[in-house]
Each structure stands twice: as structure tokens, then as C-alpha cells.
C-alpha positions in Angstrom: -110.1 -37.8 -13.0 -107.1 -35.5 -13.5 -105.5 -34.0 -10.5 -105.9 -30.4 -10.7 -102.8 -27.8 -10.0 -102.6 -26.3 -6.7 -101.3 -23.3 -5.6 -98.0 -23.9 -4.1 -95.3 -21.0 -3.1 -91.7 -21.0 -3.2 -89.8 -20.6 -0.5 -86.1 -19.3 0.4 -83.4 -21.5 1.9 -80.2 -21.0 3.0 -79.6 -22.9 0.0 -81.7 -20.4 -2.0 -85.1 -21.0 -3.6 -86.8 -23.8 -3.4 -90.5 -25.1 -4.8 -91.7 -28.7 -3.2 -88.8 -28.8 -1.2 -86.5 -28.9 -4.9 -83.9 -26.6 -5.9 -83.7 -24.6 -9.0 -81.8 -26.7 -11.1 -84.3 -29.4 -9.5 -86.9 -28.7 -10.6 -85.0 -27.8 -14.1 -84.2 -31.1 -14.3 -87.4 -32.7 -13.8 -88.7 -30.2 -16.4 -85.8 -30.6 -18.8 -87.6 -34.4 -18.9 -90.5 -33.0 -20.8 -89.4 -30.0 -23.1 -88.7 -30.2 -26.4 -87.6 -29.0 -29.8 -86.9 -25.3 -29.3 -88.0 -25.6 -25.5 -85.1 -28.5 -24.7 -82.9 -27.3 -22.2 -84.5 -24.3 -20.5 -86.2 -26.5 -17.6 -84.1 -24.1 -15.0 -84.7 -21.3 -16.7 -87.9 -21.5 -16.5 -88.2 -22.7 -13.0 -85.8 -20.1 -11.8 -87.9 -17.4 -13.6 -90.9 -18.9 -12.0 -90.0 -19.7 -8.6 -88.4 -16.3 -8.5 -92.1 -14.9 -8.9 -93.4 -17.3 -5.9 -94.9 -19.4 -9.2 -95.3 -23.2 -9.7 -93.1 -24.0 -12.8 -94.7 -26.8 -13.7 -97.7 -25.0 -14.3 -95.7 -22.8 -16.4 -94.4 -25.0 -18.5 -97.8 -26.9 -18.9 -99.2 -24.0 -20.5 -96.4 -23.8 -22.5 -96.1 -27.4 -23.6 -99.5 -27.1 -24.9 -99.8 -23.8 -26.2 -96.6 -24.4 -28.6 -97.0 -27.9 -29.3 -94.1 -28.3 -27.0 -92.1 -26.3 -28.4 -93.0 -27.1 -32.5 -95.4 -24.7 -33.0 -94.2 -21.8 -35.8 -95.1 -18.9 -33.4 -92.0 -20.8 -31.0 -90.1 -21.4 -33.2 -90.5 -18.1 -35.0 -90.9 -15.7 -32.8 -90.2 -17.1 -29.6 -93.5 -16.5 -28.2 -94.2 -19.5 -25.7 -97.7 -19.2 -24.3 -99.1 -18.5 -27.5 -99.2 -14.5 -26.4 -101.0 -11.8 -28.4 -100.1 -8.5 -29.4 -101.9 -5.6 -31.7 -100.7 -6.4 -34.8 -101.6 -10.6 -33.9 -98.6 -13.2 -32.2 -96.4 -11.3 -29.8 -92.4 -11.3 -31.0 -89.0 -11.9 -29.2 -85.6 -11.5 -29.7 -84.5 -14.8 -28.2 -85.5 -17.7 -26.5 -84.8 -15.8 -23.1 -86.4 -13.0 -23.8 -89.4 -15.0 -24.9 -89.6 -16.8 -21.6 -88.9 -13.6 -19.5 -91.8 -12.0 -21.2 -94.4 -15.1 -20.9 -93.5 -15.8 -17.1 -93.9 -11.5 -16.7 -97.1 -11.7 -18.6 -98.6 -15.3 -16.7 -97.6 -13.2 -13.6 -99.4 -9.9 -14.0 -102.3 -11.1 -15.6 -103.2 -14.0 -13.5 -101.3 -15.4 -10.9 -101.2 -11.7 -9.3 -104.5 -11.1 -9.8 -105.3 -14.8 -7.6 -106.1 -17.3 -10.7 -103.1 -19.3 -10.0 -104.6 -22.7 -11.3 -105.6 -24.0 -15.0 -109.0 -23.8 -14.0 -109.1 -19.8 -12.7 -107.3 -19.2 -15.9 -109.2 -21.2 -18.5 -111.6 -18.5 -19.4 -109.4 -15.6 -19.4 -106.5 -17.5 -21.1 -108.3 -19.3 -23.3 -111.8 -19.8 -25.5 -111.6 -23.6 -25.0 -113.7 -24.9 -22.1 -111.0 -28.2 -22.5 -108.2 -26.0 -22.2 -107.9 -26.5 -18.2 -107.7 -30.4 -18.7 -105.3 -30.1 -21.1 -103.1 -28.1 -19.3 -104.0 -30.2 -16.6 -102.9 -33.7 -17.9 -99.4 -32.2 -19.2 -99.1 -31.1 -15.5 -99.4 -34.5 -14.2 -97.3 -35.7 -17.0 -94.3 -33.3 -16.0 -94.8 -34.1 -12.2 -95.0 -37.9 -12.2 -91.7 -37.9 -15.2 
């Protein structure tokens, strides 16, 4: 059985942030092991973005590994949309690939982890039709943690 995700906060240092006890570039690192394609690279961006939102990255980034295919999917490549994120007119667009990531982590945040669903399972039916979705995101969570 999969290990679910847990709801872990940040805390701040002397050194600055920290998430598990790991810095920022950390926890990028560790992340950076997973990412791909348009996605390789931003491991600290994406933890700093999270961590500076009390958020677990790796939770982050295994919603985004799966929405995007890790980082193949057109809408990432495209549009720079990394949690597969709808808009009116269908996928959500972005400028770059920061502003994509500012804009999912914004949107994770104020629809779920402040509103308490801070774990694949409390988001799996507002994020997602799939009743698998939560294991999925699941096993790329353990796959990023144990890299």
C-alpha cells in the first residue's frame, strides 16, 4: 500500500525556510531528481514557491508530474499551465514558465490547501473526476521522496 502525503508545515530558521528540516535549494535538489522536459530545473522554484505558502513541495510537484506527463504534455509545453488548470474559454495560459508555476502553486493554495484539503486524498474529488487520481499522485510522491 502506498504511503499517503501528510500535512507537513515549513518552518523558518535562522537560515531561512525550511520543510523536513531541508533548505530551499534542498528540497530543489531532491525535486530537480524527478522533473523533466519543460519542468527540468525549477525543483527550487517550486519548493521556494511552496514552502513560502507553509506547502509541501513534493505534493506540488506530484500533482504536477502527473497532470503534465511530467512536464510533456502540450498544455506545458504550450501554455505553461502545470496542474492541468482550467479557465472559461478551456486550459488556462501563461506567459512563462514562472509565471505558470506562480499561478498553479497560487491556485493549489486558495483552492485547497487553504480551505484544509492539504493531501491527494482531500483533493481527489475536487481536483479531479478520477477516483485513481489520489494513488497516482500518491505513488509519484513516494517516488520524489525516496529519489
Amino acid at each position: 500500500m502506498l504511503a499517503t502525503t501528510k500535512v507537513v508545515t515549513t518552518q523558518t530558521t535562522q537560515d531561512g525556510l525550511q520543510f523536513e528540516g531541508k533548505s530551499i535549494k534542498e528540497v530543489g535538489e531532491i525535486l530537480n531528481k524527478t522533473l523533466g522536459r519543460i519542468l527540468a530545473g525549477t525543483g527550487e522554484t517550486f519548493a521556494r514557491l511552496s514552502m513560502e505558502k507553509g506547502m509541501d513541495p513534493y505534493l506540488l510537484v506530484a500533482i504536477s508530474v502527473h497532470e503534465t506527463g511530467n512536464g510533456t504534455s502540450s498544455a506545458a509545453r504550450n501554455k505553461y499551465n502545470f496542474g492541468g488548470l482550467m479557465c472559461s474559454s478551456g486550459l488556462c495560459s501563461y506567459s512563462s514558465v514562472e509565471d505558470g508555476l506562480v499561478k498553479y502553486v497560487n491556485v493549489v493554495y486558495d483552492k485547497y490547501y487553504s480551505k484544509g484539503l492539504t493531501t491527494a486524498e482531500t483533493m481527489n474529488s475536487k481536483y479531479a473526476a478520477s477516483t485513481t487520481w489520489a494513488y497516482q499522485v500518491n505513488s509519484w510522491y513516494n517516488k520524489i521522496k525516496n529519489k
